[in-house]
C-alpha positions in Angstrom: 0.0 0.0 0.0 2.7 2.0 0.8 4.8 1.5 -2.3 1.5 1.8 -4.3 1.0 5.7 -2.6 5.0 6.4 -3.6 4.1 5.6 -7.4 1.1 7.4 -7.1 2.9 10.5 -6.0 6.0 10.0 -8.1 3.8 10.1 -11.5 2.2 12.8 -10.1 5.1 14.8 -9.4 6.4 13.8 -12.7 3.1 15.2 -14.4 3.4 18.3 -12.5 6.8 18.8 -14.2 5.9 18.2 -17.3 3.2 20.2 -17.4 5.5 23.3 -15.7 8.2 22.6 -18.5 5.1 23.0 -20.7 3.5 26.0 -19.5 7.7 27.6 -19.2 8.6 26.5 -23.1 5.1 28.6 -24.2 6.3 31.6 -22.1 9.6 31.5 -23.2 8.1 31.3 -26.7 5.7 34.1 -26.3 8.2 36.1 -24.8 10.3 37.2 -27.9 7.2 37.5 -29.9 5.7 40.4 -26.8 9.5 41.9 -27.2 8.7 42.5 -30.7 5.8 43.6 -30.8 6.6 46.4 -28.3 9.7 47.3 -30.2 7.8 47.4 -33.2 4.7 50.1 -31.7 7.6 52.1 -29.9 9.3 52.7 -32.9 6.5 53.5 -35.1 5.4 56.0 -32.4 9.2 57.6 -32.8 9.2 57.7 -36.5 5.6 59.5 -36.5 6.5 62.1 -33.6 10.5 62.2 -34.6 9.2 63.0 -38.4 7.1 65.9 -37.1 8.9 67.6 -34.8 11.8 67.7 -37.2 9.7 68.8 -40.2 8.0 71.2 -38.0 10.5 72.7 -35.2 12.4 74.5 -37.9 9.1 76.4 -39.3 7.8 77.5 -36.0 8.2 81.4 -36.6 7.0 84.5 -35.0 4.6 85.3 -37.4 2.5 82.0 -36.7 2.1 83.5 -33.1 0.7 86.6 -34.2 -2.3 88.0 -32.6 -4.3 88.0 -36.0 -4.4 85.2 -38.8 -4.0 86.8 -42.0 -3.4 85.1 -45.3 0.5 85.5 -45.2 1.5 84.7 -41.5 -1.4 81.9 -41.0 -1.3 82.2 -37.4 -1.9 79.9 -35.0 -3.0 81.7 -31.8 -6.7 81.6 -32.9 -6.8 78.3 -33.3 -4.9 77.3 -30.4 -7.7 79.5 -28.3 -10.7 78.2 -30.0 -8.9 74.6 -29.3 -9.0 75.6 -25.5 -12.3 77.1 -25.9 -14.1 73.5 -27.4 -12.0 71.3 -25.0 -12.7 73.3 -21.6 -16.7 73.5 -22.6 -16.7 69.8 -23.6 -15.3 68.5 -20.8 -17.5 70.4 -18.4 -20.6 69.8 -20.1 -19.8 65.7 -20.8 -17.6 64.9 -17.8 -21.1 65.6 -15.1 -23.1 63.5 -16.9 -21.0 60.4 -18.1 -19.8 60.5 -14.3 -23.6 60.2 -12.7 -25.0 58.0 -15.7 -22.2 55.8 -14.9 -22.9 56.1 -10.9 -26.7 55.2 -11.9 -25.5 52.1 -13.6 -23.2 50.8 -11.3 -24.4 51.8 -7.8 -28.5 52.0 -8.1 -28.9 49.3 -11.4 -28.4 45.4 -10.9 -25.8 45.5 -13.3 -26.8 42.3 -15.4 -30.2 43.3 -16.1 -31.1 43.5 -19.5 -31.6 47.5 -19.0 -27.9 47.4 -18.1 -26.9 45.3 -21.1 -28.5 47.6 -23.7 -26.6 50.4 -22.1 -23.4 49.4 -22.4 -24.1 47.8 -26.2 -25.2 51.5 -26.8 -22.2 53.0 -25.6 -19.8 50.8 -26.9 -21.8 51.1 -30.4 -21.6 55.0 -30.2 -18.0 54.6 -29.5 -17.1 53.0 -32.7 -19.1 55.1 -34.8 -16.6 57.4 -37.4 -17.0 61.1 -36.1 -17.7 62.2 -39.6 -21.0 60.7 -38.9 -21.3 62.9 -35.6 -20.2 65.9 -37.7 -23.4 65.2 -40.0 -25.5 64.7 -37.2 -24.5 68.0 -35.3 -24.6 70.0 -38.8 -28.3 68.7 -39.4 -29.4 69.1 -35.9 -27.2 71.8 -33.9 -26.5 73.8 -37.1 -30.1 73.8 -39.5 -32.4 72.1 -37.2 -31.9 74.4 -34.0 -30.2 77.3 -36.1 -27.1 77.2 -34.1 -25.1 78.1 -37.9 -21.7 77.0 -37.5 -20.7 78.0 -34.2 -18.6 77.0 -31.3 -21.5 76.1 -29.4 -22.5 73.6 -32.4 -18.8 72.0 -32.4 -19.3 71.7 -28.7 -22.0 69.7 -28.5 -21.0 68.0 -31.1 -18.2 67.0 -29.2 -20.4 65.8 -26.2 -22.4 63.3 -28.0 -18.8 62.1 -29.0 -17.2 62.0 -26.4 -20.1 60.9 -23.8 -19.8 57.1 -24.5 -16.4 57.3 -23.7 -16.7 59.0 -20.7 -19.8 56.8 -19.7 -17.5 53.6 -20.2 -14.5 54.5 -18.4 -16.0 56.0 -15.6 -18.1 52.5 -15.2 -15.1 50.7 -15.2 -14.0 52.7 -12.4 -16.6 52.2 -10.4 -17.2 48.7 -10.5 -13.2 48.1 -9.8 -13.9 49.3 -6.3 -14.3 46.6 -4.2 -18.0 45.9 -2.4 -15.8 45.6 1.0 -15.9 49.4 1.1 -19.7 49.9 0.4 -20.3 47.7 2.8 -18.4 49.1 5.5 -19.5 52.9 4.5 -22.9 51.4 5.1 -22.5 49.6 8.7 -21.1 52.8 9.8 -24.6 54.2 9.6 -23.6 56.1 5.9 -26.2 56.5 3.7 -26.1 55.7 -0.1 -25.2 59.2 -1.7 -22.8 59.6 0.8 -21.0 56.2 0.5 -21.8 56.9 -3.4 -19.8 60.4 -3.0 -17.5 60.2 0.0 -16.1 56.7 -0.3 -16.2 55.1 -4.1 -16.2 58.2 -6.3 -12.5 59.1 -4.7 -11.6 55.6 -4.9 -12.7 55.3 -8.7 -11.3 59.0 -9.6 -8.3 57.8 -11.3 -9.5 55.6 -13.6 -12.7 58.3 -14.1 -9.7 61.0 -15.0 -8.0 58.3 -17.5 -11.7 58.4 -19.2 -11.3 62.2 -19.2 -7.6 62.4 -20.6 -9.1 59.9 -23.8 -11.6 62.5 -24.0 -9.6 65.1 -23.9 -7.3 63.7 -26.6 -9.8 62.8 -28.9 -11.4 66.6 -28.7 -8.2 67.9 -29.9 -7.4 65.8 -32.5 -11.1 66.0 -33.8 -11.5 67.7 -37.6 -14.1 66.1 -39.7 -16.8 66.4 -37.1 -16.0 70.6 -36.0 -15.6 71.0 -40.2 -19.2 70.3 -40.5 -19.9 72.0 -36.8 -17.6 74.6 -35.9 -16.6 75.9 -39.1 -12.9 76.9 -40.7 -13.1 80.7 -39.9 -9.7 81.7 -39.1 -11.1 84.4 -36.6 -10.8 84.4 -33.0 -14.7 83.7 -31.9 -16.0 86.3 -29.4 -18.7 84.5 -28.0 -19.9 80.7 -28.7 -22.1 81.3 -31.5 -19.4 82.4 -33.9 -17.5 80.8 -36.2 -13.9 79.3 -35.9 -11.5 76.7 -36.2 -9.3 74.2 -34.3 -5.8 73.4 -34.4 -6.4 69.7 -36.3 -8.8 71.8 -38.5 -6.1 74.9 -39.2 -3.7 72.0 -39.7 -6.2 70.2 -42.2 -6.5 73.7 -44.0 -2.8 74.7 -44.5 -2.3 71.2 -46.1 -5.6 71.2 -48.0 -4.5 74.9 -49.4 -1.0 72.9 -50.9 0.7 76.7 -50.6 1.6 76.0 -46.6 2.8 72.3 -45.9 5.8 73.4 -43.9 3.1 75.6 -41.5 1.3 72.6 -41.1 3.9 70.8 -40.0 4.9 73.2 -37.2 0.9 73.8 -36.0 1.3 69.6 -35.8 4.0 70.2 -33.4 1.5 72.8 -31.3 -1.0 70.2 -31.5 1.4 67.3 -30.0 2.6 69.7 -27.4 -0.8 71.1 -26.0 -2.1 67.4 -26.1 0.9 66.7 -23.8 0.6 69.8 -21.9 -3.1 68.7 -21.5 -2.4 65.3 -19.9 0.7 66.1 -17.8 -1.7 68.8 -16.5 -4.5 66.2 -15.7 -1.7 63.6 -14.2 -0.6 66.5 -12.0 -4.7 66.3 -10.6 -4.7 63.3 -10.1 -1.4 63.0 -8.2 -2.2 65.8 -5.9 -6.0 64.4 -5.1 -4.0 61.3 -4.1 -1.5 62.4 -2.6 -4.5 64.6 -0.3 -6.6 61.7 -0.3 -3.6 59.6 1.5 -2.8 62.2 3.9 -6.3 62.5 5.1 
């Protein structure tokens, strides 16, 4: 019996090593292959920002920082304020909402009913529509059907409607990563459910609901076929959100539509990859500091 139990576990031992040596040849095969990969996406990412920063660097002049675009110095400054303008009013108007429809769907929804379900197929549908087909909707509806014209106001909302599933997703995913322990123990220490809602998962969940805005953020900027149908192409400054204007992807899309000013596109793509950095360092800088508050208290 004895000698039968030492077989027993010798084989099993044996099949436990074979199946380690397994499982360590796949990950030593899969390794080289993940190696490559990242090698490969990092240096694509070089080539694209390398190419633009040195095709654009050199043409960064005075005149593109002029106070007035005219059609010789095709400044910049307008569109770099109109570019503020959209992202600032987007994100305040999408980030509320997003951030309490995705609180009602986590914290006051069972989250696999079938209301749920048809939520999140929604969002994620909206998500992967082309934002030419935004810009048509907001040029049909914002601009003709409420009379909004071409407008910041029209780009803006625009914007929202594009941005909103995002925002809705992420934020979700936030919430439903804090753990039920900390619900549960907001509530036995006689909190109620907007407070344990506001005081004890929304701080937990607000870096991964800041990640949703950053996405946001980044896709605002970079947006041109939806604000060419919305916003407009006036190279003006807009002095209030029913005028006209144009962003820095749509003054870029312009310059190297016109043929005459490739070089000045270039160098309003190197303004557009540093305010898009400038943006995020300035929202992981938020995010830092509410943690670093959040741990002290």
């Amino acid at each position: 019996m004895i000698l039968a139990n030492e077989i027993e576990a010798t084989v099993s031992l044996e099949g436990y090593d074979s199946l380690f040596h397994t499982k360590k040849k796949k990950r030593n095969f899969l390794k080289p292959i993940v190696n490559i990969s990242a090698f490969a996406c990092f240096s694509i990412f070089l080539f694209i920002i390398g190419y633009i920063l040195m095709r654009g660097i050199p043409n960064l002049t005075s005149e593109l920082f002029e106070w007035k675009y005219t059609s010789t110095n095709v400044s910049m400054i307008p569109a770099i304020i109109t570019t503020l303008y959209v992202v600032f009013l987007s994100i305040i108007i999408a980030a509320p909402i997003g951030i309490f429809t995705a609180i009602y769907l986590v914290e006051y929804l069972d989250t696999n009913s079938k209301f749920t379900r048809i939520i999140r197929l929604t969002s994620d549908t909206l998500s992967g529509i082309p934002s030419i087909i935004y810009g048509l909707f907001g040029m049909l509806f914002f601009v003709h059907f409420l009379g909004l014209n071409n407008s910041v106001i029209s780009g803006v909302l625009t914007c929202v409607i594009m941005i909103l599933p995002v925002m809705i997703r992420s934020s979700e995913e936030a919430l439903m990563s804090v753990k039920d322990i900390y619900r549960y123990g907001s509530v036995a220490l006689g909190a109620g459910k907007v407070a344990t809602v506001f005081k004890v998962v929304l701080p937990m969940a607000f870096p991964g609901i800041i990640s949703g805005i950053i996405l946001s953020i980044g896709r605002v900027v970079g947006e041109s076929a939806a604000l060419i149908y919305t916003l407009g192409t006036s190279s003006k400054l807009p002095e209030t959100i029913f005028n006209s204007g144009r962003t820095l992807s749509v003054h870029m899309y312009m310059l190297s539509g016109e043929g005459r000013f490739i070089e000045q596109a270039f160098a309003t793509a190197v303004m557009l990859v540093l305010l898009v950095i400038l943006l995020n360092t300035v929202s992981e800088l938020v995010v830092r500091k509410f943690l670093t508050k959040q741990t002290v208290s």
